[in-house]
N, C-alpha and C positions, 0 to 999 in steps of 0.2 A: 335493513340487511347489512351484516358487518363484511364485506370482503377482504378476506384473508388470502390472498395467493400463497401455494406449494408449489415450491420449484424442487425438481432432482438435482439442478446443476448439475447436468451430464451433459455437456456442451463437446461437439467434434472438435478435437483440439490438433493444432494446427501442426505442420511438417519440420522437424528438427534441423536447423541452420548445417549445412553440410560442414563435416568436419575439415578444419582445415591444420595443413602440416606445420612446422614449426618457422621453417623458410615463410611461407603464406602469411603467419601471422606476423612476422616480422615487418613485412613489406606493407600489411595494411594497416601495422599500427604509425608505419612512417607517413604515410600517404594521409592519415585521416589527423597527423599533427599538422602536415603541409593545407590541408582543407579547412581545417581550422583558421588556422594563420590568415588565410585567401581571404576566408569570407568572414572575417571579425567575428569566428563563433567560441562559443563556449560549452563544454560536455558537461550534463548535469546527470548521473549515472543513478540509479535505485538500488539500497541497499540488494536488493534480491535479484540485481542482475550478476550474472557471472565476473567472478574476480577478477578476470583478466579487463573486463570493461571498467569497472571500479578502478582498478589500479590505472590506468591512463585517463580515466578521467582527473586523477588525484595528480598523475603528473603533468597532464596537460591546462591545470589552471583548474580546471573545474570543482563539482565537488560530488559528497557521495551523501545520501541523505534521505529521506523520507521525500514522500511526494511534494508536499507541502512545501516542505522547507527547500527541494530545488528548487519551487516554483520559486519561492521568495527571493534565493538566491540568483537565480536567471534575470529577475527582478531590479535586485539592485547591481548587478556586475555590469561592465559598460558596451560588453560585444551587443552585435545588433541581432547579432542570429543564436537562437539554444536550440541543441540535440540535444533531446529529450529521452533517453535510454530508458526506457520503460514499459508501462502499457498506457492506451490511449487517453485513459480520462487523467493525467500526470502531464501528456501534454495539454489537453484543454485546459486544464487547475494553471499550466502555466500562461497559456494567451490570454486568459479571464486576467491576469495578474499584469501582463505584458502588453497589451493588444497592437502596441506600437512597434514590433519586434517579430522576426520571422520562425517561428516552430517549427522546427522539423522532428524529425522521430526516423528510426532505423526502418519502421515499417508501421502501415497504421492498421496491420490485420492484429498486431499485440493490442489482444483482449483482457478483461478480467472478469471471473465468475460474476463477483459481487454488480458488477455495471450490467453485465449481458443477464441477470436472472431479475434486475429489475429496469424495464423496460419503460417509458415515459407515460405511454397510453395510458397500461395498467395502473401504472403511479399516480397518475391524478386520478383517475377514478378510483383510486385506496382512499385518497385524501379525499377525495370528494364525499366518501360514503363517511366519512369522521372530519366533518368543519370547525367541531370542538376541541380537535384535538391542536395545538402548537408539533411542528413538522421540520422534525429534526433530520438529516443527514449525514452518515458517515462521507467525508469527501473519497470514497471510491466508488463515487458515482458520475455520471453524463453531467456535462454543464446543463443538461433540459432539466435533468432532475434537482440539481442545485437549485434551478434556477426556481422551482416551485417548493421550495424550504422556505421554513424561518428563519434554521440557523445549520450552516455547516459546522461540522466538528470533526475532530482527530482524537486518536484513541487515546493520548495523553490525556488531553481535555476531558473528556464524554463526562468521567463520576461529577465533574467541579461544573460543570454544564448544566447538568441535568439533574444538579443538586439546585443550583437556583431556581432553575424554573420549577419546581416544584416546589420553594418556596413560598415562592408566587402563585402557586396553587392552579399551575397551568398543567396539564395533561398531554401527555408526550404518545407521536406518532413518527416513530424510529424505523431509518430504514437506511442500510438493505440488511446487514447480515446479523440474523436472529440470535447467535451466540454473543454478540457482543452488545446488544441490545438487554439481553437479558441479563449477562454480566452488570453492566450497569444501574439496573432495575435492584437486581442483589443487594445491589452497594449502599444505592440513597433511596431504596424504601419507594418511588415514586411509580407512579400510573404511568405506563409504557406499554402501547400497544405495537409489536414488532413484523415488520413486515417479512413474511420466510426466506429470506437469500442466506448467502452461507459461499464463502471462500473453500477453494474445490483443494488446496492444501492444509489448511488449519483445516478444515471436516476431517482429514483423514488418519489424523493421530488417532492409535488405538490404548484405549487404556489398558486392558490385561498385557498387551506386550509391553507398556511401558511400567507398569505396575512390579512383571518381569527384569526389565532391564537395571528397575531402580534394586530392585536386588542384589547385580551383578554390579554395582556400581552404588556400594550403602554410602562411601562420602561423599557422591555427588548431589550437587543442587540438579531442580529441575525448574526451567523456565519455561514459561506459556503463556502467547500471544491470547488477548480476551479472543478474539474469532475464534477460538476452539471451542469444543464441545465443553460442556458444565465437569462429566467426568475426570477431563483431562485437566482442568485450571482446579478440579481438586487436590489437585494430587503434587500443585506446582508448589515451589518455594517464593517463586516470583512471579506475578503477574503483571503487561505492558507492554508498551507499543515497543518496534524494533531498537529506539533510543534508549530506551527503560528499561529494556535486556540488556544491551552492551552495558550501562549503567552498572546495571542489576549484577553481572558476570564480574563486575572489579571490585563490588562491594561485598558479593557475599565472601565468607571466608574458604568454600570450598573449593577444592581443587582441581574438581572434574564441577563440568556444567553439561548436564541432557537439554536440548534446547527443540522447542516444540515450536517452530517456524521455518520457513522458508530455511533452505541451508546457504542462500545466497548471505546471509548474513553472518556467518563465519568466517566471511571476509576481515570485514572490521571489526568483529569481536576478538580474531586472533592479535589482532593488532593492538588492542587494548589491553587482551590477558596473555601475552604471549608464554608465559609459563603454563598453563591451565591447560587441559585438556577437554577438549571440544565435541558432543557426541551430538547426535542426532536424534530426536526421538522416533520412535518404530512407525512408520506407517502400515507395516504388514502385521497381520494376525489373525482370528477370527470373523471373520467378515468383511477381512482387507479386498478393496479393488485395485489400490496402488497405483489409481490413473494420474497420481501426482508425485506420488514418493517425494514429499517434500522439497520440490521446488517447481515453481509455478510453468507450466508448457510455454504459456504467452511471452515471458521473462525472456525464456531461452530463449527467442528470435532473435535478440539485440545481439546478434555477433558484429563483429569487426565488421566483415564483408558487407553487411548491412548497415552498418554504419558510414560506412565509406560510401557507399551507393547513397546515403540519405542526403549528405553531404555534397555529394557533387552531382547531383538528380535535382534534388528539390521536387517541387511540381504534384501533381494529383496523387503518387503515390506514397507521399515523406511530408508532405507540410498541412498544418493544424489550423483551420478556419473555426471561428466561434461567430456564428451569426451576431451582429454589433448589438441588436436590440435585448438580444439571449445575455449575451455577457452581460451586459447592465445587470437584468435581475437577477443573475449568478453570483454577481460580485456583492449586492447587500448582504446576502448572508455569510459570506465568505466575510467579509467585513464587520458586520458585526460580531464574529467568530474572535477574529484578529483583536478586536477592541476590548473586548470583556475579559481573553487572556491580556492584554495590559496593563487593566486594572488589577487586576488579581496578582501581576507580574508572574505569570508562569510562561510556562515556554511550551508552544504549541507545536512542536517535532510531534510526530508520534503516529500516523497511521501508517497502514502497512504500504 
């Protein structure tokens, strides 16, 4: 029997950080440099959290970055404490890295589709029903699920991964989100069995409205994260992870860029193209539900207020435990990850 889970990833998504006035924000972004300072911490911010997080994490030492590469960074920076502005498994990716160092996070109800529609239980018994198969990982997943990989990967990495092992003549069981799984498949020709999850932002781009817009917009490039649908990465000029976009935005020659991710990333893309003009690609249209409109509900929690409470709370509702024994088997494949990009000398930034 092959088991294949279907997930809707229609997940109840969580209550919007109350908005706060211009005064307000002033005072908690003072408060949360003084917090800092207190507790020898360091802000490591995800490209798709809001700008105003990104931007003080950039003033306050920290950095802004893909999950991975915070982790690496919280890693080697010398504070003893990282706030982890993101969603949950970006904190775990960072304890598995850290385990000597205290993790906090603004809240650890920030979820992500891809972790919450593949669940441990169901994962091993995927794997279980395929022994044959070698068991790949996007890292936006639980350290439990790491931990029962061969090899984690980032979306940079995934074609140059999973071109060797197929060298190797090894058969690939890829999980969690099926578009990027199959993107990859595309690429290097290999046996990749995918298990159905799916990011509840990248699912929502629509292609006749983008099909539409690139109309309204003939010099523009169009960029697309692999987690989108097959459609929509047809239609791009650029395909790759959030690094590979801002890249992708300086290289091409056009002047407008439609950009099919998260819009938290218009942060640091403006930054890089400041001349260029920045669109969004449509999630509304034909069979639009809009329950993301290109940026993630979970993201949004990391406000200021939340942040400052993470900081000076700590405790059962802000800091990141990784069972000691869990970490271990998390970290060989995380590690072997990091190793095969050395040899290769690439650079493993790259998942969302």
């Amino acid at each position: 029997m092959s088991l294949l889970p279907e997930f809707d990833n229609f997940y109840p998504f969580p209550p919007k950080p109350a908005r706060l006035n211009a005064e307000e924000k002033s005072a908690y972004r003072e408060k949360i440099k003084q917090l800092l300072r207190e507790r020898n911490a360091v802000l490591v911010a995800h490209y798709y959290t809001d700008p105003e997080i990104q931007a003080l994490a950039e003033e306050t030492g920290g950095c802004v970055a893909d999950s991975l590469e915070m982790a690496r960074f919280g890693s080697a920076h010398p504070a003893s404490t990282l706030l982890v502005a993101g969603v949950r498994f970006m904190g775990e990716t960072a304890k598995i890295l850290s385990p000597e160092k205290t993790i906090l996070m603004p809240t650890l109800q920030a979820e992500c589709s891809l972790d919450l529609g593949c669940p441990i239980d169901e994962f091993n018994a995927f794997c279980d029903c395929h022994p044959d198969r070698t068991v790949v990982v996007y890292a936006n997943t639980s350290a439990a699920v790491k931990a029962r990989a061969d090899w984690v990967v980032t979306s940079s990495i995934a074609v140059e991964l999973i071109e060797h092992l197929d060298s190797l003549g090894e058969k690939i069981l890829w999980a969690p989100d099926r578009h990027l799984g199959r993107y990859v498949q595309q690429q290097t020709g290999a046996d990749v069995l995918c298990w159905q999850g799916a990011c509840i932002v990248h699912d929502e781009f629509k292609t006749q409205a983008l099909q539409q817009m690139k109309g309204l917009y003939p010099q523009a490039a169009v960029l697309v994260h692999p987690e989108s649908p097959q459609a929509i990465v047809d239609l791009a000029d650029a395909v790759g992870s959030t690094s590979q976009l801002i890249q992708a935005a300086k290289t091409l020659p056009h002047p407008q860029m439609i950009v099919a991710t998260d819009r938290g990333i218009f942060y640091k893309m403006q930054q890089a193209v400041p001349e260029k003009v920045l669109l969004e690609a449509p999630t509304a249209g034909e069979g639009a539900t809009c329950r993301s409109c290109a940026h993630c509900p979970w993201m949004a929690m990391n406000g200021l207020q939340a942040i400052a409470e993470g900081l000076e709370q700590g405790g059962a509702a802000h800091e990141i435990h990784v069972d000691a024994a869990l970490r271990e088997r998390a970290l060989l494949p995380l590690n072997r990850m990091l190793s095969f990009a050395a040899d290769l000398k690439l650079n493993v930034k790259g998942n969302a």
